[in-house]
C-alpha positions in Angstrom: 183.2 54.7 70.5 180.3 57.0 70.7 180.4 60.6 72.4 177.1 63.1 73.4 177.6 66.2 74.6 175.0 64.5 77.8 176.7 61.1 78.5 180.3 61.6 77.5 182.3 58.0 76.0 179.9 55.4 75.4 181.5 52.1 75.1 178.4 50.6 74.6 174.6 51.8 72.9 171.4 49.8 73.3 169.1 50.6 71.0 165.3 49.0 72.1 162.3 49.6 69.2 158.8 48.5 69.2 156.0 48.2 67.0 152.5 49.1 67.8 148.7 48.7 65.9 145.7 48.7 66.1 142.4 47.7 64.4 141.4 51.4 63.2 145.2 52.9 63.4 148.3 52.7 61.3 150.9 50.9 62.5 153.4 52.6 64.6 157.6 52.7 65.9 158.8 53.7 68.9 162.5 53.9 70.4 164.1 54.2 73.7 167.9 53.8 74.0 170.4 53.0 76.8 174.4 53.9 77.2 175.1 50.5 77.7 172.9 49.6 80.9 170.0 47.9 81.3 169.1 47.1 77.6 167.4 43.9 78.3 165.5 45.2 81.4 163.8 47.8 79.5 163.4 45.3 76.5 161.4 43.4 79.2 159.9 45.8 80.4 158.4 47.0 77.2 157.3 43.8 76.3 155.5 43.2 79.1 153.6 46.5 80.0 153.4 48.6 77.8 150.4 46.9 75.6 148.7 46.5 78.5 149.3 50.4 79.4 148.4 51.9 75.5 145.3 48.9 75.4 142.5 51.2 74.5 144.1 54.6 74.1 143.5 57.0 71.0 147.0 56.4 69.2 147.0 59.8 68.2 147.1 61.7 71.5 150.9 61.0 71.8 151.1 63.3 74.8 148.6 61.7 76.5 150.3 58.2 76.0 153.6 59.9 77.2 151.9 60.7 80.4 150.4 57.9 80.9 153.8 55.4 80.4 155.7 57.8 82.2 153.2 58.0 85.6 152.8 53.9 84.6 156.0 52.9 85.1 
């Protein structure tokens, strides 16, 4: 069992990771993670907006990208 000084026991950990690229940008990872909830609806969720949110976007202004997925979604 897992323990965080934030969520306590975790019985369970979801870990969700995507891949990102485009034509003129290296590849890229990103994470999210859940205590045990919800998993597949951020899975989904991430697969189904999130290109369509970053389509276009300067992959190096990661704080703009943060913005903008966070005020997306």
């Amino acid at each position: 069992m897992l323990t965080d000084s934030a969520h306590g026991k975790m019985r369970t950990f979801e870990l969700d990771t995507f891949e990102s690229s485009t034509p003129t940008a290296p590849e890229g990872v990103g994470h999210t993670f859940t205590v045990g909830r919800n998993g597949g609806a951020i899975d989904a969720l991430l697969k189904q907006e999130i290109g369509d949110i970053f389509f276009g976007e300067e992959a190096d202004n990661i704080e703009r990208l943060w913005q903008k997925a966070w005020w997306s979604l």
